[in-house]
C-alpha distance (Angstrom), angle and dihedral (degrees) to the residues before:
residue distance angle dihedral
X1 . . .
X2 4.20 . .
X3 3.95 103.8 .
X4 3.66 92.8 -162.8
X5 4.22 143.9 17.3
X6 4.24 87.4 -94.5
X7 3.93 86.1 61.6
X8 3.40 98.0 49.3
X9 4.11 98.9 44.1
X10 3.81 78.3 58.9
X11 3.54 101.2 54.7
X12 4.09 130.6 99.8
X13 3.86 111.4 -127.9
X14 3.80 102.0 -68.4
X15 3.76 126.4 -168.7
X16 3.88 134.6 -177.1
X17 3.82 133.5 146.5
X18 4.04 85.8 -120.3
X19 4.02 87.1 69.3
X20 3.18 131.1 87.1
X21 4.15 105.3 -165.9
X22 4.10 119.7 32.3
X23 3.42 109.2 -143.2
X24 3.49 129.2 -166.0
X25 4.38 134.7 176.2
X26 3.49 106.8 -130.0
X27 4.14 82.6 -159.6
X28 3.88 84.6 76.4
X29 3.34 104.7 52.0
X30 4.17 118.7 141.0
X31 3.87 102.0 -128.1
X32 3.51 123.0 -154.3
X33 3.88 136.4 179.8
X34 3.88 122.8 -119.2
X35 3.59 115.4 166.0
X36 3.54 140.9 -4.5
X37 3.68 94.2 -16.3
X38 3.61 100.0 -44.2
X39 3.80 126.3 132.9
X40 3.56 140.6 -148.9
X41 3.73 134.9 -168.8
X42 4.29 120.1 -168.3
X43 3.75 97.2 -125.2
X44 3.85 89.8 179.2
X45 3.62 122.0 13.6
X46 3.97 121.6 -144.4
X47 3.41 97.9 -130.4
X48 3.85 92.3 57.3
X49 3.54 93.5 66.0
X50 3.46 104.1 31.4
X51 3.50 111.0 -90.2
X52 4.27 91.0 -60.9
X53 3.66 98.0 113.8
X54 3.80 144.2 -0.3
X55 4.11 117.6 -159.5
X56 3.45 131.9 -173.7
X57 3.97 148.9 166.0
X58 3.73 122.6 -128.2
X59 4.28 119.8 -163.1
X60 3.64 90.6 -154.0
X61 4.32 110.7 -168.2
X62 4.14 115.8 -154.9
X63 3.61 133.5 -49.4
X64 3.84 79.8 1.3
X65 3.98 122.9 139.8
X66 4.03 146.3 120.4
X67 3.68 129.7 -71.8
X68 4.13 108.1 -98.9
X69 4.16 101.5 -84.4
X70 3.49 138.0 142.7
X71 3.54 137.1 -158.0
X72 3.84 128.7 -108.3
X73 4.18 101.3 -164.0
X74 3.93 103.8 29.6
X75 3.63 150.3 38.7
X76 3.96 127.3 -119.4
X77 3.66 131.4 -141.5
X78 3.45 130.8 -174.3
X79 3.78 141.4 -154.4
X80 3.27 121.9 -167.9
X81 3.59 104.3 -156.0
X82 4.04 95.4 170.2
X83 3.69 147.6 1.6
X84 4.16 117.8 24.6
X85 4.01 121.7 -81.3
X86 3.47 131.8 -157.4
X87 3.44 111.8 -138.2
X88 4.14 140.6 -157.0
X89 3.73 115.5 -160.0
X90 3.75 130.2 169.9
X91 4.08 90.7 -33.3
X92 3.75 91.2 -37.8
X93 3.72 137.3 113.5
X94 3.59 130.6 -157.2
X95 3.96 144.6 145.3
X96 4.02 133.5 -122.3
X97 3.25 156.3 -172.8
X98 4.07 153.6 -148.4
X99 3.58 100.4 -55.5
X100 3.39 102.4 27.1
X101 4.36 126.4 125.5
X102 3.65 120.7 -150.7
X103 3.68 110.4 -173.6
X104 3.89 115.2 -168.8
X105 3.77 124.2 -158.4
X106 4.27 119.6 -133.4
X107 3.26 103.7 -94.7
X108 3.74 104.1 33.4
X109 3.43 127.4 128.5
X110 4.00 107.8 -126.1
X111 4.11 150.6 151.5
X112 3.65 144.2 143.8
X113 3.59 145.9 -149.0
X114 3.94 126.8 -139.3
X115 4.15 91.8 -122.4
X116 3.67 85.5 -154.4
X117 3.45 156.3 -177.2
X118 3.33 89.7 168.5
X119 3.68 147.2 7.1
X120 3.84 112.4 -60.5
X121 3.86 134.7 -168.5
X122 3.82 136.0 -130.8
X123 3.81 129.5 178.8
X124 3.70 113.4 -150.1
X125 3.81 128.7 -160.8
X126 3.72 131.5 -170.1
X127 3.38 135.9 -156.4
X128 2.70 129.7 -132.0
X129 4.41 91.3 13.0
X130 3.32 124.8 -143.2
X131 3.96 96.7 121.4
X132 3.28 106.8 82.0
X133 4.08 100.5 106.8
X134 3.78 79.3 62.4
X135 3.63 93.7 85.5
X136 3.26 120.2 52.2
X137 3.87 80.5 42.4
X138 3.98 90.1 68.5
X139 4.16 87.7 65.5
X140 3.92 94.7 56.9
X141 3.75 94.6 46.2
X142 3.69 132.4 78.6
X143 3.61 122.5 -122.8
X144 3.37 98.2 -107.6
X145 3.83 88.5 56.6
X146 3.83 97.8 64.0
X147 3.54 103.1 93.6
X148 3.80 92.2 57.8
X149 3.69 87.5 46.1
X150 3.76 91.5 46.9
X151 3.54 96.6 53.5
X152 3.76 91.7 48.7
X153 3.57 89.2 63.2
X154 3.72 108.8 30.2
X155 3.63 101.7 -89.3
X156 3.50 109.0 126.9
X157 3.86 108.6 -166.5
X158 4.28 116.4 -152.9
X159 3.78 103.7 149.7
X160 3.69 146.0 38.3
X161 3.70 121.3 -105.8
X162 3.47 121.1 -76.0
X163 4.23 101.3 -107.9
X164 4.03 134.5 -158.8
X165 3.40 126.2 -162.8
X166 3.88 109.1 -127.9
X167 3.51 109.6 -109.7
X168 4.03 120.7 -135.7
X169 3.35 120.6 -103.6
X170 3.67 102.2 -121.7
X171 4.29 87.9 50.0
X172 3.42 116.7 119.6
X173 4.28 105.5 -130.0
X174 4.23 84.1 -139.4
X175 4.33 103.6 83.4
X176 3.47 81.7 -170.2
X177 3.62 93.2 76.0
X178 3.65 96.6 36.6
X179 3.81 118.9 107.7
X180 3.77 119.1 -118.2
């Protein structure tokens, strides 16, 4: 048991019914690639906490995002923690920011796309968990393999990613003041 604040910076994630906080070093965290050159790190893994909850942190490069999907058995919330997103909810479209929550309902259709310039980061948590071997399963399968590998794991894929064309540098972000 950590006697003092040192000790517990310096732990892995550790989790036990005798405890009353989990803590966990985000400094330690096993990266691993999924998809286009986006990576994800398990910040808290289902199985340590019973199934409740899964969470974890996506580095998400530009114009980069999921195939439309939704989930059947959990909800999904979102942090955006940097960069601005795009997303699709439910039929609906809207942009974020740092700070920002998105909470998605089972069974609704959603994705999002990293608007850029650069690369941007999202923490995700499910409830119930249960998905996170999902992951790190995206980065040793092809493409054309994701729907199987969806459906496996409660990721139902219907849609094509939501895409954004990169905008040039010198482009003003106001079309009102662009010239036709």
């Amino acid at each position: 048991m950590p006697t003092n604040l040192t000790e517990i910076k310096t732990m892995g994630t550790e989790f036990s019914k005798d405890k009353v906080a989990i803590v966990g070093g985000g400094e330690n965290l096993n990266w691993f690639n999924t998809m286009l050159g986006e990576q994800m790190a398990i910040r808290v893994h289902s199985k340590d906490v019973g199934g409740a909850f899964a969470v974890i942190e996506a580095r998400v490069p530009p114009f980069i995002g999921p195939p439309l999907h939704y989930h059947e058995e959990r909800e999904e919330i979102f942090e955006v923690l940097e960069g601005r997103f795009r997303f699709h909810c439910a039929g609906e479209e809207f942009e974020v920011v740092p700070g920002t929550s998105v909470v998605v309902p089972r069974n609704s259709v959603h994705g999002w796309v990293n608007l850029g310039p650069g690369t941007a980061r999202l923490l995700f948590t499910f409830v119930p968990g249960g998905i996170d071997e999902f992951f790190p399963q995206i980065g040793l399968t092809s493409p054309e393999g994701w729907t199987d590998l969806g459906r496996q794991n409660d990721v139902w894929i219907v849609g094509a990613p939501l895409s954004v064309q990169a905008v040039p540098p010198n482009a003003t972000a106001d079309p009102a003041t662009q010239n036709d």
